[in-house]
C-alpha positions in Angstrom: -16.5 -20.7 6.7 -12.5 -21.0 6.5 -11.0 -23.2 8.5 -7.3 -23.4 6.8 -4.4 -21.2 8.4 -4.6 -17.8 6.6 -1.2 -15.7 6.0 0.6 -15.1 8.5 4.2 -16.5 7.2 6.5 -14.4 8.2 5.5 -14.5 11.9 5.3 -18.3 12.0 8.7 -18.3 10.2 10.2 -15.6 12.3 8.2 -18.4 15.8 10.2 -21.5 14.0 13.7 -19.5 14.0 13.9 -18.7 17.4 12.8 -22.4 17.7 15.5 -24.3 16.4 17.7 -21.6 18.0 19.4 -22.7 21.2 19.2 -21.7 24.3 15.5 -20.2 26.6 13.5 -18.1 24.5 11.3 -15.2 25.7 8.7 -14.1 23.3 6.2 -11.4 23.2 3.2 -11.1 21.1 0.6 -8.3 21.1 -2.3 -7.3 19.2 -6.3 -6.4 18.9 -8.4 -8.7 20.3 -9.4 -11.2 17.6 -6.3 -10.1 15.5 -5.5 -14.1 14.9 -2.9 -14.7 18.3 -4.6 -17.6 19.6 -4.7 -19.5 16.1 -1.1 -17.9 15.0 0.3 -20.1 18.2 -2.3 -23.0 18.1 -0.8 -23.3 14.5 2.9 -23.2 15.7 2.7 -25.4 18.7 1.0 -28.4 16.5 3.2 -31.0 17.1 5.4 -29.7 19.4 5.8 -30.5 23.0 4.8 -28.2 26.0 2.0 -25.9 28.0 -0.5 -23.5 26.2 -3.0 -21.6 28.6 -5.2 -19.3 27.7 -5.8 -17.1 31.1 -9.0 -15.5 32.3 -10.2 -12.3 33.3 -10.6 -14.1 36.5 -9.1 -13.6 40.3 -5.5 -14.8 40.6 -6.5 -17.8 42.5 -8.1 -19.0 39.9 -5.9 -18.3 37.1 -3.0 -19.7 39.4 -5.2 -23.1 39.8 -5.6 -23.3 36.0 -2.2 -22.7 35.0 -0.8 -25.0 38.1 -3.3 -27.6 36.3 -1.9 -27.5 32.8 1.8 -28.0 34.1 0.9 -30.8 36.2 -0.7 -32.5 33.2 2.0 -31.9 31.0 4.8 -32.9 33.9 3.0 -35.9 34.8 3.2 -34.4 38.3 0.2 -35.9 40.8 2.0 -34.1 43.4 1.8 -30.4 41.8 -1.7 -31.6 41.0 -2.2 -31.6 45.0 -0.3 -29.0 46.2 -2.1 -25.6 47.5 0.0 -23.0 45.9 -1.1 -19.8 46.6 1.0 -17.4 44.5 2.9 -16.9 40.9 6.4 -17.3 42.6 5.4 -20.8 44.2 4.0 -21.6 40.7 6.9 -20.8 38.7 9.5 -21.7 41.1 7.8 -25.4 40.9 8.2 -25.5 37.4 11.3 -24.2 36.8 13.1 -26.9 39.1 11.0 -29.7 37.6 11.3 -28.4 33.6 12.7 -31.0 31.2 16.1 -30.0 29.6 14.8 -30.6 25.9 12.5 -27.9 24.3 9.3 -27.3 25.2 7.1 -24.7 25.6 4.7 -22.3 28.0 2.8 -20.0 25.9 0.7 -17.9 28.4 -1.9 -16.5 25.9 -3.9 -13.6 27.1 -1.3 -12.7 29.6 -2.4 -9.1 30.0 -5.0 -10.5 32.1 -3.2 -11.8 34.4 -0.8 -8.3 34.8 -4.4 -7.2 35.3 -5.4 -9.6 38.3 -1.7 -9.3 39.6 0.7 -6.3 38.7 3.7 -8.3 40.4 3.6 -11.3 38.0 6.0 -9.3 35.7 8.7 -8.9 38.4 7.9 -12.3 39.4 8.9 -13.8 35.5 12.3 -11.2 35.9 13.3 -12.8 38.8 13.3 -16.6 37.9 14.3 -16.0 34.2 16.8 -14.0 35.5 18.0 -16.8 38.1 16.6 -20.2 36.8 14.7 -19.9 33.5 17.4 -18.2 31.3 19.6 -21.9 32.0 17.1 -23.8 30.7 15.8 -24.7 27.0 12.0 -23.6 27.9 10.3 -21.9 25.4 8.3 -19.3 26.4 5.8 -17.2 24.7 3.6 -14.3 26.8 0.7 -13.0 24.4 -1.9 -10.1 24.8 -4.3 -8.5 23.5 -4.9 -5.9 26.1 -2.6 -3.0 24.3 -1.9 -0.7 26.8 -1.0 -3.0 29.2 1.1 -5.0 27.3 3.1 -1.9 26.2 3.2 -0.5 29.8 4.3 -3.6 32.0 5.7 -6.3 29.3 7.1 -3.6 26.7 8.6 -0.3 28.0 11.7 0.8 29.3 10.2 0.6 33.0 9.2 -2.9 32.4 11.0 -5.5 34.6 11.1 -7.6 31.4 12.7 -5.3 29.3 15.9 -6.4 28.3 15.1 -10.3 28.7 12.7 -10.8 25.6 14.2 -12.4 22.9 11.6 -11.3 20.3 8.7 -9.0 20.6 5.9 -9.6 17.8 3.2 -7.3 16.8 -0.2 -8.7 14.8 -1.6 -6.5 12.6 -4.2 -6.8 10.1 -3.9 -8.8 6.8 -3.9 -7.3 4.0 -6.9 -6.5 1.6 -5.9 -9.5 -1.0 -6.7 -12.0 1.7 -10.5 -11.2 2.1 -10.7 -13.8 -0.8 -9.7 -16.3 1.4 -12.8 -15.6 4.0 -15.5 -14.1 2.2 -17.1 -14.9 -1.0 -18.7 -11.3 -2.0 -17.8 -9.9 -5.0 -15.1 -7.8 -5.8 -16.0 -4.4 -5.2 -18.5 -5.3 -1.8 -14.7 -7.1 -1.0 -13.5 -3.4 -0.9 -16.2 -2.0 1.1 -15.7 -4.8 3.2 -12.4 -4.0 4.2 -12.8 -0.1 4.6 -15.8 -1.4 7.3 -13.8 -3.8 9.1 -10.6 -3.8 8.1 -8.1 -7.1 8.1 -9.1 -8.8 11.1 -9.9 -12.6 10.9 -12.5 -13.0 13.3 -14.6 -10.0 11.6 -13.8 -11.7 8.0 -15.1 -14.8 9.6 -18.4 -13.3 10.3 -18.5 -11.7 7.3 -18.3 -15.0 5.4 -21.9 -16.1 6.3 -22.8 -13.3 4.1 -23.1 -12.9 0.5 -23.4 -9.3 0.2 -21.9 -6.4 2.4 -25.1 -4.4 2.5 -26.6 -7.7 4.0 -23.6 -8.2 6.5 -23.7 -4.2 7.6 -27.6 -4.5 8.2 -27.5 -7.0 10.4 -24.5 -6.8 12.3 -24.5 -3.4 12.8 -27.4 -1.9 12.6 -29.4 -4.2 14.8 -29.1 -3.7 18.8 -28.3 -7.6 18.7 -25.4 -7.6 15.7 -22.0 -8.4 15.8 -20.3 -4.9 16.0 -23.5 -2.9 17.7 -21.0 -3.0 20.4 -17.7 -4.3 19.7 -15.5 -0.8 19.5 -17.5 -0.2 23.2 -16.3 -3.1 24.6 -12.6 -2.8 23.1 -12.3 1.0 24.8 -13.9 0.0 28.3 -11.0 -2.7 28.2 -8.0 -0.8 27.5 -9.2 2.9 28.7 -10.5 3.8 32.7 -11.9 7.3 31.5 -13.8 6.0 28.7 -16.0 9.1 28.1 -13.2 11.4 27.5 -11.6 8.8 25.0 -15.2 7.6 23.2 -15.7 11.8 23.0 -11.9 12.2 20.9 -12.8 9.4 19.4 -16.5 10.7 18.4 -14.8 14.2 17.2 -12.4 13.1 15.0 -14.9 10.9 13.3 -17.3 14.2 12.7 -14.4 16.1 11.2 -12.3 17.6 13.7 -8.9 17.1 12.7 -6.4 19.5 14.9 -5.7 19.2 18.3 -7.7 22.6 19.2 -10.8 21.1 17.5 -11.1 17.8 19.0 -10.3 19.7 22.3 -12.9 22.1 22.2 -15.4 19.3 21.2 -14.4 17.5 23.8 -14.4 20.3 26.2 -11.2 20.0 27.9 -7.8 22.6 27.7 -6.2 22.0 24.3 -2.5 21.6 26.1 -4.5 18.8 28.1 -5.2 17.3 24.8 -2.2 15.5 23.5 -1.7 12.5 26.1 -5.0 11.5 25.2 -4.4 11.3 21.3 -0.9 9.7 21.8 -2.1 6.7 23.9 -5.2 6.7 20.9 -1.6 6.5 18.4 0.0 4.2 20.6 -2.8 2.0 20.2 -3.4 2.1 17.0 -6.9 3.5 17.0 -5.6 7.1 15.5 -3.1 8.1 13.7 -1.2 11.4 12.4 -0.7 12.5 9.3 1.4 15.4 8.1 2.1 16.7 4.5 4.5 14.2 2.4 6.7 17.3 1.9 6.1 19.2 4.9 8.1 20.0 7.7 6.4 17.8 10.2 4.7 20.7 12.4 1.0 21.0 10.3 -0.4 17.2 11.5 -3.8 16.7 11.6 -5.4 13.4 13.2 -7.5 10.9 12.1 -9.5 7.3 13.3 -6.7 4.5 11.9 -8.9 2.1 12.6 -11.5 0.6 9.7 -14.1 -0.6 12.4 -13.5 2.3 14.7 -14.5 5.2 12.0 -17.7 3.0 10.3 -18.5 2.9 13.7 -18.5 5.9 15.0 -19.4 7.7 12.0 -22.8 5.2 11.7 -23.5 3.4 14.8 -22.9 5.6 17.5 -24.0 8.3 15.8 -27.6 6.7 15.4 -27.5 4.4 18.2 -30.9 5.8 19.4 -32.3 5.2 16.4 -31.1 1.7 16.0 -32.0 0.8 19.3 -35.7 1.7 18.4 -35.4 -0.5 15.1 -35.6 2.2 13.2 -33.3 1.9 9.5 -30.2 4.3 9.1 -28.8 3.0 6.3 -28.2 6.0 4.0 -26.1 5.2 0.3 -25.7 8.7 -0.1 -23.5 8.9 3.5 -21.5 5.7 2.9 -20.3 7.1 -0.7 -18.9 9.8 1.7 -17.5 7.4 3.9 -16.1 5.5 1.2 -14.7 8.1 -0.6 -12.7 9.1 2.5 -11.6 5.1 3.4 -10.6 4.6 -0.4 -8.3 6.9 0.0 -6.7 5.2 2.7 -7.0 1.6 1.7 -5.1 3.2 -1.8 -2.0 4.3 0.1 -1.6 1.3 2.5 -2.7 -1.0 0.5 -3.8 -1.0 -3.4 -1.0 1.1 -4.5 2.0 -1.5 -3.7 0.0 -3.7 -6.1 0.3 -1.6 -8.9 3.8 -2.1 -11.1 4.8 1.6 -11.3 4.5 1.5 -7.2 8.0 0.4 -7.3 9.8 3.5 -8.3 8.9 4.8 -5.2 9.9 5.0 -1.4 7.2 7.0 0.3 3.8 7.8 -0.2 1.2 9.6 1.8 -1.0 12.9 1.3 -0.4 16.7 1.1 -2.3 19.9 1.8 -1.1 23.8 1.8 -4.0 25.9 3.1 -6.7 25.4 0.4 -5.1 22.8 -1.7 -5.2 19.2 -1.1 -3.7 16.5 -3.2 -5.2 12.9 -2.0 -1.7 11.2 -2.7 1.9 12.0 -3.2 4.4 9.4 -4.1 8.5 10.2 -4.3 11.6 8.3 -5.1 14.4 10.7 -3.1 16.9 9.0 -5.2 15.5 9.8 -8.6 13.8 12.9 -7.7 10.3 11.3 -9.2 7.3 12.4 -7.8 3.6 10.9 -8.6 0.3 12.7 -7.9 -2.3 10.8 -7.7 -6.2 11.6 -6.8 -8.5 8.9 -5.6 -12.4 8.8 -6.4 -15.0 6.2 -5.0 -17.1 6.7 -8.2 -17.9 5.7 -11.8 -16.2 8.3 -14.2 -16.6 9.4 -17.4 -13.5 10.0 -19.6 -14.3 13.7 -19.9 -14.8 13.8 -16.1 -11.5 11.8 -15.4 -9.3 13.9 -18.2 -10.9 17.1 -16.0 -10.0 15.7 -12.9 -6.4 15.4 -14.1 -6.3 18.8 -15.4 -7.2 20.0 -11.9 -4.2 17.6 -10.3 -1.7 19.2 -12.4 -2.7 22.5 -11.9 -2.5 21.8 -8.2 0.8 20.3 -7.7 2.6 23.2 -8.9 1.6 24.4 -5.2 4.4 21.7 -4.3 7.3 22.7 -3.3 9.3 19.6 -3.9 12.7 19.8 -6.7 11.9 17.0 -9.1 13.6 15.3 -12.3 10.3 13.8 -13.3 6.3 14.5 -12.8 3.7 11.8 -13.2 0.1 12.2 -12.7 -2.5 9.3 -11.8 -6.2 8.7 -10.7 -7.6 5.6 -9.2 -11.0 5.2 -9.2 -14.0 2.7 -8.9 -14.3 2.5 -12.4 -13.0 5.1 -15.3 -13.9 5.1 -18.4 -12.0 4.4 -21.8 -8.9 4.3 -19.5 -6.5 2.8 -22.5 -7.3 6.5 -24.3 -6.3 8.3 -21.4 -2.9 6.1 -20.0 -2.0 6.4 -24.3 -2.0 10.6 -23.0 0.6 9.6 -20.6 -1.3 9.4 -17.4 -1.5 6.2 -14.7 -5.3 5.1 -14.3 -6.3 2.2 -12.5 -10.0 0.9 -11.2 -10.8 -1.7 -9.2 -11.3 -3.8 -12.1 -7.7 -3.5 -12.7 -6.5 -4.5 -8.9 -8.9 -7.5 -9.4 -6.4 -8.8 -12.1 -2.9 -6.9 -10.1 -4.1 -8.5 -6.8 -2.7 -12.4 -6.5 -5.7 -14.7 -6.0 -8.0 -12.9 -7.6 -10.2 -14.2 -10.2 -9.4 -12.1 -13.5 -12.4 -12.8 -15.2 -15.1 -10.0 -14.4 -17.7 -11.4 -12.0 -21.4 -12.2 -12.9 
């Protein structure tokens, strides 16, 4: 199991800037439980000087006693140790007076449980940064992983806060090339890896004690006592209060509905009623929207962001009776689909900025007029390029790949986009006597390639 720091420069770097900068400091950092917070700040505070608490989903009495515990130990205070404080101001108003003038810090982590416990301890932090805080040199750093709350009391417009942070830092996922750094599976399970569970260190962690994914998938998801039986449960319940209307969007997007209307209907509510629902799903990261690359913006359709969230729903919940039972539900045939789907995804946010010819281009994403569908379109606006790309989770022939590219170009003359230049590409799991068909002009890649394109990646095939 990994126990080095993994990625995560440009946040740590962006942490030691604000640092050496002078004057109080008011960070917030948000993200998915499990995301890496705690061990992004852990790694920043080594050596440094200062108070990190990691609050409860406890009563405020208790959460005050902790904190009030931590300060004392760091202020060498037997006095606040003894004192009966009995709310956030009396807290913070003790602290602030008795802060050191050199830097040092108070990183709240898991602060969205406390908001939770007390809704005034926002107002509370305005009013003594605003008035004592702001003149010092503390440090301080409020993290959470409890999205909408974060966004609602720490991050909006209507947040007493707003205005006073001096960064605000969102932890997403890593990137596919770092699942070498967790797991040892080869390179293609690697892939299905990440279109399970996406980037999210905890999940890579568990996946680590397994050598292969169909291994890992068995036993952490299909068993009633696994990992992820009921993970994507427990993340809803703790960010949504009606969490059968959101688990029933989520549950009809992941069996095909795609337009508002659809998921509506499916989930048996007005479609105008629809929309608030999705955008807090958006807003969270769980779903997104997609419209055509050269579209006007109007013909979206939505679908489950979220790696965990769609394997999930699409496998798990659907099957949950049978898994409870013990029964198997393990199908190849319906994760190929699933793949197939995911692949196309993973391509466009990921795999495709690790190919060289990615470069020529500022945008790529999908497109669709009535009965056509192209899985990726990228464009240069400058140069007028445009690249058309399909993307196949299967082994293909060279006669099946040349065919598939013969259907590609005869679709994209359905897009209406003025170009200089037309380029056509497939990317596949593994194509066939790909040198003969890149000498035709065409850009073909497998994941054989990416193993060599991806840094840290041996370039030897495996055994």
């Amino acid at each position: 199991m990994i126990s080095t720091f993994v990625d995560r420069e440009p946040e740590l770097e962006l942490l030691e800037r604000e640092w050496a900068g002078s004057g109080a400091k008011l960070i917030v950092m948000y993200g998915r439980r499990r995301i890496g917070k705690t061990r992004l700040l852990l790694e920043f505070i080594e050596g440094r000087e200062g108070i990190f608490y990691i609050a409860a989903d406890s009563a405020p009495k208790q959460q005050i006693e902790e904190l009030k515990e931590k300060m004392a130990e760091h202020l060498r205070d037997p006095l606040l140790a003894q004192l009966e404080i009995g709310n956030w101001d009396q807290l913070f108003e003790y602290f602030v007076k008795n802060v050191p003038d050199k830097r040092v810090y108070l990183v709240i982590d898991e602060f969205s449980y406390l908001i939770r416990s007390d809704k005034t301890i926002p107002s509370t932090l305005q009013r003594l940064w605003d008035l004592q805080f702001s003149n010092t040199n503390i440090f301080i750093v409020l993290s959470g992983s409890l999205l909408g709350l974060m966004h609602e009391k720490v991050l909006s417009h209507s947040s007493p806060l707003y205005g006073r942070r001096s960064r605000d830092i969102l932890l997403d996922k890593l990137p596919f090339s770092f699942t070498g750094n967790f797991v040892g599976m080869d390179f293609e399970d690697r892939a299905k890896l990440y279109m399970t569970i996406g980037g999210v260190p905890e999940y890579l962690l568990k996946a680590s004690e397994y050598e292969k994914f169909t291994d890992f998938i068995e036993l952490e998801f299909f068993r009633k006592d696994g990992y992820f039986y009921r993970e994507p449960y427990f993340i809803i319940s703790q960010e949504f209060k009606e969490l059968k209307t959101y688990f029933s969007i989520l549950n009809a997007i992941a069996y095909g509905g795609t337009r508002p209307g659809e998921i509506a209907n499916a989930v048996g509510v007005d479609a105008r009623k629809i929309y608030p629902y999705l955008d807090n799903l958006i807003r969270l990261g769980f779903v997104e929207r997609t419209v055509p690359i050269t579209g006007s913006g109007k013909a979206g359709i939505y679908m489950i962001r979220d790696n965990l969230f769609d394997f999930w729903f699409n496998f798990v919940h659907r099957h949950r009776e049978r898994i409870e039972r013990g029964d198997s539900v393990l199908q190849e045939s319906d994760l190929s689909g699933y793949f197939g789907k995911r692949f196309e995804i993973l391509v466009r946010d990921d795999l495709f900025n690790h190919i060289p010819a990615s470069n020529r281009f500022d945008r790529i994403g999908t497109w669709w007029h009535r009965d056509k569908e192209i899985d990726l379109v990228a464009l240069n606006r400058d140069s007028r390029e445009i690249l058309f790309i399909e993307c196949k989770w299967k082994t293909m022939s060279f006669r099946d790949a040349k065919r598939e590219l013969g259907r590609l170009e005869g679709k994209s003359e359905h897009v209406l986009w003025d170009s200089n230049r037309k380029d056509f590409g497939l990317i596949a799991k593994s194509i066939d006597k790909k040198e003969d068909l890149r000498e035709l002009g065409y850009l073909v890649v497998d994941l054989e390639d990416f193993r060599s394109l991806i840094p840290g990646v041996p370039r030897t095939p495996e055994t």
